[in-house]
NUZANU-194337 format. One line per 8 residues: for each residue z, y, x of C-alpha. Coordinates in Angstrom, 1 decimal. Example, Ala and Ser with C-alpha at 12.3 -4.5 7.8 and 13.67 -1.06 7.14 Angstrom:
NUZANU-194337
7.8,-4.5,12.3; 7.1,-1.1,13.7
END
This chain:
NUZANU-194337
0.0,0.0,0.0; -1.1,3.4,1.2; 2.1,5.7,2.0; 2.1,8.9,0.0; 3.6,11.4,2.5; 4.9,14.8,0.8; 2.4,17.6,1.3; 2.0,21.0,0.1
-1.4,23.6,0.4; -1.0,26.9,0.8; -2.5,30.4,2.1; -6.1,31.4,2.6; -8.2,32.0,5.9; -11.3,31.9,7.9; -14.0,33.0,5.2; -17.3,32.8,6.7
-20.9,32.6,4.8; -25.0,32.7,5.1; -27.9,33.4,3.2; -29.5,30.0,2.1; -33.5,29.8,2.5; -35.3,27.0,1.8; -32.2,24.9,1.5; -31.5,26.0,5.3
-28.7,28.7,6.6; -30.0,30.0,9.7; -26.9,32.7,10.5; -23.3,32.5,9.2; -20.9,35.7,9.0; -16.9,35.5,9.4; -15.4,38.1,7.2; -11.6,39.0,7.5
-9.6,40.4,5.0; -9.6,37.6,2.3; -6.4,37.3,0.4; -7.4,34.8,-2.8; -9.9,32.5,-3.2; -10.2,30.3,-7.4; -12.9,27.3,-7.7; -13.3,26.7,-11.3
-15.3,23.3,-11.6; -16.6,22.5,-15.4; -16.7,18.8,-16.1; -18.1,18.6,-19.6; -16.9,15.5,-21.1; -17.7,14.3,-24.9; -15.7,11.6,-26.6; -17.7,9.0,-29.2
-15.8,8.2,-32.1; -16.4,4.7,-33.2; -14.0,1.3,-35.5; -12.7,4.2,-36.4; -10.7,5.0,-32.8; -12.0,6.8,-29.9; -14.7,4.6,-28.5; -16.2,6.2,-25.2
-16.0,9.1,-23.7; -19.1,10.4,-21.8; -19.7,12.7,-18.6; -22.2,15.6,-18.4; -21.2,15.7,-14.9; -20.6,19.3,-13.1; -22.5,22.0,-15.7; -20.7,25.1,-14.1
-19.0,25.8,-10.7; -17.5,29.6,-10.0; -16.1,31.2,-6.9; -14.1,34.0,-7.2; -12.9,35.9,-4.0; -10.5,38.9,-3.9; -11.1,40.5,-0.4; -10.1,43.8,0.6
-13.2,44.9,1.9; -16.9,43.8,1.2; -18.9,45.9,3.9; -22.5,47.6,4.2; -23.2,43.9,5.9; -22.2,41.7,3.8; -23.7,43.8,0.5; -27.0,43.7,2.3
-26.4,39.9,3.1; -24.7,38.8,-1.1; -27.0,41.4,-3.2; -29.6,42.3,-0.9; -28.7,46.1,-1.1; -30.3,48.4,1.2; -28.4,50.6,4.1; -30.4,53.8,4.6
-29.4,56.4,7.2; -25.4,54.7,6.8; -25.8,54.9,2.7; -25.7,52.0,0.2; -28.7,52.4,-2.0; -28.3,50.0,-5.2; -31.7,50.1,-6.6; -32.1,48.6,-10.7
-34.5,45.4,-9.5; -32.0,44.3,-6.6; -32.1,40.6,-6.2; -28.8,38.8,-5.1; -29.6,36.3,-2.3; -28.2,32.4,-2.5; -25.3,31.8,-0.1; -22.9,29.1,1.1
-19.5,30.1,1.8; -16.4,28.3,3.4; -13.1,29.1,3.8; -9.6,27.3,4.5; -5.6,26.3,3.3; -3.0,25.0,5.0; -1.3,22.3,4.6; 2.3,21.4,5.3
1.6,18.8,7.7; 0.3,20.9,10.1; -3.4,20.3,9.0; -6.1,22.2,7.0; -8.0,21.5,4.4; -11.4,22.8,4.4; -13.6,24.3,1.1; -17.3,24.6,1.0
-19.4,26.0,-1.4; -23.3,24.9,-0.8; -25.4,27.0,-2.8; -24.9,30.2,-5.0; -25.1,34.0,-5.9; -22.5,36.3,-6.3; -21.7,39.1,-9.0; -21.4,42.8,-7.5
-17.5,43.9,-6.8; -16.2,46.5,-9.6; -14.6,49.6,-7.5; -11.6,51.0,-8.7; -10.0,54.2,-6.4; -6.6,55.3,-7.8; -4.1,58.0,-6.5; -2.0,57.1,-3.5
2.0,57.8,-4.2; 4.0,56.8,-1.3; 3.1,53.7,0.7; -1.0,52.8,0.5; -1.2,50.0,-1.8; -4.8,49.0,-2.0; -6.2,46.4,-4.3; -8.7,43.6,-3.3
-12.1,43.6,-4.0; -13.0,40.7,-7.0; -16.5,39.5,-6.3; -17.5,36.2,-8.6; -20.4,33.5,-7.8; -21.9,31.3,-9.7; -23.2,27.8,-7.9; -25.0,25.6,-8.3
-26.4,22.1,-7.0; -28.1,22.2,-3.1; -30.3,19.1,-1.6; -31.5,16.1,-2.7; -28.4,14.8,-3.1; -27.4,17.7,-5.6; -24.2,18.8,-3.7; -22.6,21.4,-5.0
-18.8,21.6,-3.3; -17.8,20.1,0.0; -14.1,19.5,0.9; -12.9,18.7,4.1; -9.0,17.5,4.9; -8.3,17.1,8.4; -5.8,14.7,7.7; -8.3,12.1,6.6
-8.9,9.7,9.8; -13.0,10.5,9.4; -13.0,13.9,9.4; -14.7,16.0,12.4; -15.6,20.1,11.2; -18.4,20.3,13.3; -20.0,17.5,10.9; -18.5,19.4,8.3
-19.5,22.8,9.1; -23.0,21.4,9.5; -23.0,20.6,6.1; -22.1,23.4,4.4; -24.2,25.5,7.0; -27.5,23.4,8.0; -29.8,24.6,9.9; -32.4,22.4,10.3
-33.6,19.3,8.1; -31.6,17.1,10.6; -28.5,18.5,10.2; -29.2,18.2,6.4; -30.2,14.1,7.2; -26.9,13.7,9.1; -24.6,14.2,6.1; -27.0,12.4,3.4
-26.7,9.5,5.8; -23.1,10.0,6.2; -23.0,10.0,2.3; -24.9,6.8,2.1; -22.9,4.8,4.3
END
């Protein structure tokens, strides 16, 4: 019987993402400042009535996955890089027909053991970040930026979240990070390989 140690997750770190083309992410960004990420996974499920009773209950697998990040500052950068905004003479110019651009994103909690547990996201867009400025009484006390994506599924294999635990006896991040950030159609092979066996 497998022993069932007592471990606890906690904290946030080491957000990094890049631009998906073609299935590929060529360049990845690390961004500090994070201080919540939520993954909401929907798993539709329907249950059959039949005899009267519950009879089966059926799957529609994932139909929505959402990333929502509170960070305290989304740069010129990473604007251009999430919604594709332009940066003119040092000015953010948000034109009506701006196209967000796919991105994978991966970030990290800690676990009580000493270990980390790793979260990517393969393949989605994200929502532009409200601003709200308010008067400053005493202390600065800044709120976070909220930015939301929507994912979905990447590769043949239809992937759409990737999570790494270093305490599992397989697990290497350079693997992992290759994964969630290929860049090349070998590195993509590698984990549906790794999948299959």
């Amino acid at each position: 019987m497998a022993d069932n140690k007592k471990v606890a997750s906690f904290g946030v770190s080491n957000f990094e993402y890049g631009i998906v083309t073609d299935e590929l992410v060529q360049t990845t960004r690390k961004v500090s400042g994070l201080k919540e990420v939520k993954l909401e996974l929907t798993n539709d499920l329907k249950t059959l009535a039949a005899d009267n009773t519950a009879y089966l209950v059926l799957s529609g697998g994932i139909t929505e996955a959402k990333e929502t990040i509170n960070i305290y500052d989304v740069d010129s950068k990473m604007k251009q890089d999430l919604y594709g905004i332009q940066v003119k003479k040092g000015v953010e110019v948000y034109s009506k027909g701006i196209t967000p651009n796919y991105v994978a994103t991966l970030f990290r909690t800690e676990l009580s053991n000493g270990k980390h547990t790793w979260f990517g996201m393969l393949k989605g867009m994200f929502s532009l970040p409200d601003s709200t400025s308010k008067t400053q009484d005493g202390a600065p006390d800044p709120d976070p930026a909220e930015i939301v994506g929507n994912f979905v599924a990447r590769g043949a294999e239809e992937t759409i979240l990737l999570i790494g635990r270093e305490d599992n006896e397989d697990f290497d991040f350079d693997t992992f990070h290759k994964a969630v950030f290929p860049t090349s159609q070998s590195d993509v092979d590698t984990l549906l390989n790794a999948v299959k066996a």
